[in-house]
N, C-alpha and C positions, 0 to 999 in steps of 0.2 A: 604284425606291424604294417604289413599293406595296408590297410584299414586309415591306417594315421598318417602315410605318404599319400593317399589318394584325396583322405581331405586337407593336408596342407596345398594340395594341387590345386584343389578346386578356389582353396582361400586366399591361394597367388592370383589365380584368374580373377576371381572376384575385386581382389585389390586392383587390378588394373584395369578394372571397368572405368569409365567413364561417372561421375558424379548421377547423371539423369539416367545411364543404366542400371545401376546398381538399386536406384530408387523403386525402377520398374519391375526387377526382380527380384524383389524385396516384394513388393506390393502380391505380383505373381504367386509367388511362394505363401504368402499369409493368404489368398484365394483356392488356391488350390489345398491346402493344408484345408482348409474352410470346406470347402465341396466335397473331399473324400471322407471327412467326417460326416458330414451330413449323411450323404449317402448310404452309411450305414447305420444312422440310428435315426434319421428323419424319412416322413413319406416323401415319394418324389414330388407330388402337387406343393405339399407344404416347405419343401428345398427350395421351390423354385421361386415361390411367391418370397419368402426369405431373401434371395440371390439379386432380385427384382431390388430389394431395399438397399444391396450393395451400387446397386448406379446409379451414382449421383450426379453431376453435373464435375468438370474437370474444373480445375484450378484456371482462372485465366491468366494468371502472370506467364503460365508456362504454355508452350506448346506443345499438341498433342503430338502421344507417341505415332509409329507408321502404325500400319496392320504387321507389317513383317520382325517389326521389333514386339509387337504385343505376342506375335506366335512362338519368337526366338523364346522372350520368356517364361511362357507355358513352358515348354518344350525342357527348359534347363530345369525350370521349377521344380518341375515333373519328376525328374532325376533326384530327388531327397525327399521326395513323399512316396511313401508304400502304396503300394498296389493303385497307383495313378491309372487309371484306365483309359480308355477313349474318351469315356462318356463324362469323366471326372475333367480332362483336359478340355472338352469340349465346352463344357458348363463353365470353367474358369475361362477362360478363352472370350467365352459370350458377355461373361461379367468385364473382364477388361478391357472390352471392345467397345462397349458400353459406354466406359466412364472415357475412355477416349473421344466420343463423340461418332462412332461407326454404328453403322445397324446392319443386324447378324441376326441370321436364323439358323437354330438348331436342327439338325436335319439328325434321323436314326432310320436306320434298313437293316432289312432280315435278308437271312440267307440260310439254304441250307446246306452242311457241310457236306464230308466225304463219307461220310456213315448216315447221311441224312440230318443228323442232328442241327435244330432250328441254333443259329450262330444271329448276333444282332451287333452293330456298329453305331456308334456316334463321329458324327464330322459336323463342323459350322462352315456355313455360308456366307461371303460377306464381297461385296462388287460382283454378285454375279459368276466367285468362284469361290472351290472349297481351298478355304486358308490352313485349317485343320482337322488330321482326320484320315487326310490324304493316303490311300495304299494302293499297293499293284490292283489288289483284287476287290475293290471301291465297285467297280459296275457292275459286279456278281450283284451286290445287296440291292434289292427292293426299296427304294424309300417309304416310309407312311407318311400320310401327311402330316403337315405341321402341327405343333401341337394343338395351335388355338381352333385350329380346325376340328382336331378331334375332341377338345373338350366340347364344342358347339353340338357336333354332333352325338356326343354322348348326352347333352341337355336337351336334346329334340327327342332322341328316342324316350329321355325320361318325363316330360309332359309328352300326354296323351290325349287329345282333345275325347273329352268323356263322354259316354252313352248316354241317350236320350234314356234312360229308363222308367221315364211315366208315362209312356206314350199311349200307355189302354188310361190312366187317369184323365190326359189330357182330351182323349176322345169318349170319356164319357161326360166330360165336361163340358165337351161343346154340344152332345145330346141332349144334356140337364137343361144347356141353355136354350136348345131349337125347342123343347118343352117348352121353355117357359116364359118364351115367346107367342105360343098358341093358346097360353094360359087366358080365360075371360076376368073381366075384371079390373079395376087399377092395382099395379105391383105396390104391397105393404110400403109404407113409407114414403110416399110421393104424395106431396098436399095435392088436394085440388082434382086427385087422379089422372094427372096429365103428368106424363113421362117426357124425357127428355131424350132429342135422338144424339144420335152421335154426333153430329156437329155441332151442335148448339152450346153457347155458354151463356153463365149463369151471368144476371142483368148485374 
């Protein structure tokens, strides 16, 4: 029965939220619910382009939430969805942040553990500091770059400015031509046997 006193706890707390809290963590929770499913049955390109279609412009009757209440409600969200990870709080966080009218970058860093083993973290960014994500051991991790960075760079490495590869065509071509230049004669198809040079145009 702990089970059943810890969610009538939660369901007092929630009753005594505020109207505009309650709304926010409600919203929260259907995002976050939303991203850890994805997560395991979507690619992450195609999660993210999906997540993109979650933020939309805010309601103007109402004012926007802070940063500090969008992270409170990640944060609680977090707490009734399974296996919420960093990277699952991070991505909800950036959706929410979103529709509040804030701009946030996803930031993810490697590290290696205490056995070596390669460890990676997600945090969002947003004024210039991490809102979420935040840990003691935060400046252990490497950051990668951003992501739009890296897809750019994975689009440069995949066009390849191609090889000339007619380059004996093209210089027997030009031989054909210094021929057929020394050639006697007026060249086939020219009335009157008078050629036309390169600059000249037709009357």
């Amino acid at each position: 029965m702990a089970w059943w006193r810890c969610a009538a706890t939660e369901v007092t707390k929630f009753a005594r939220l505020r109207a505009r809290e309650r709304r926010l963590l409600m919203e929260a929770g259907a995002v976050v619910a939303v991203v850890r499913a994805g997560l395991w049955v979507v690619p992450f390109a195609r999660l993210r382009e999906a997540l993109n279609r979650l933020v939309s412009p805010m309601e103007k009757q109402r004012r926007p939430a802070s940063v500090e209440q969008v992270v409170w409600a990640v944060r609680v969200a977090s707490r009734c969805v399974p296996a919420a990870t960093c990277l699952t709080q991070a991505l909800a966080a950036q959706v929410l942040l979103g529709r509040e009218g804030y701009v946030s970058s996803l930031r993810i860093g490697v590290a290696r553990g205490e056995r070596g083993k390669l460890q990676a973290h997600a945090w969002v960014e947003c004024r210039g500091k991490v809102v979420i994500g935040q840990t003691e051991v935060l400046p252990t991790f490497t950051p990668l770059p951003p992501l739009k960075e890296l897809v750019m760079q994975k689009a440069k490495k995949a066009y390849k400015t191609p090889k000339l590869t007619t380059h004996g065509s093209a210089q027997k071509l030009t031989q054909s031509h210094g021929k057929a230049g020394h050639r006697k004669g007026p060249p086939s198809g020219i009335i009157g046997g008078k050629g036309k040079g390169h600059g000249e145009n037709d009357d």
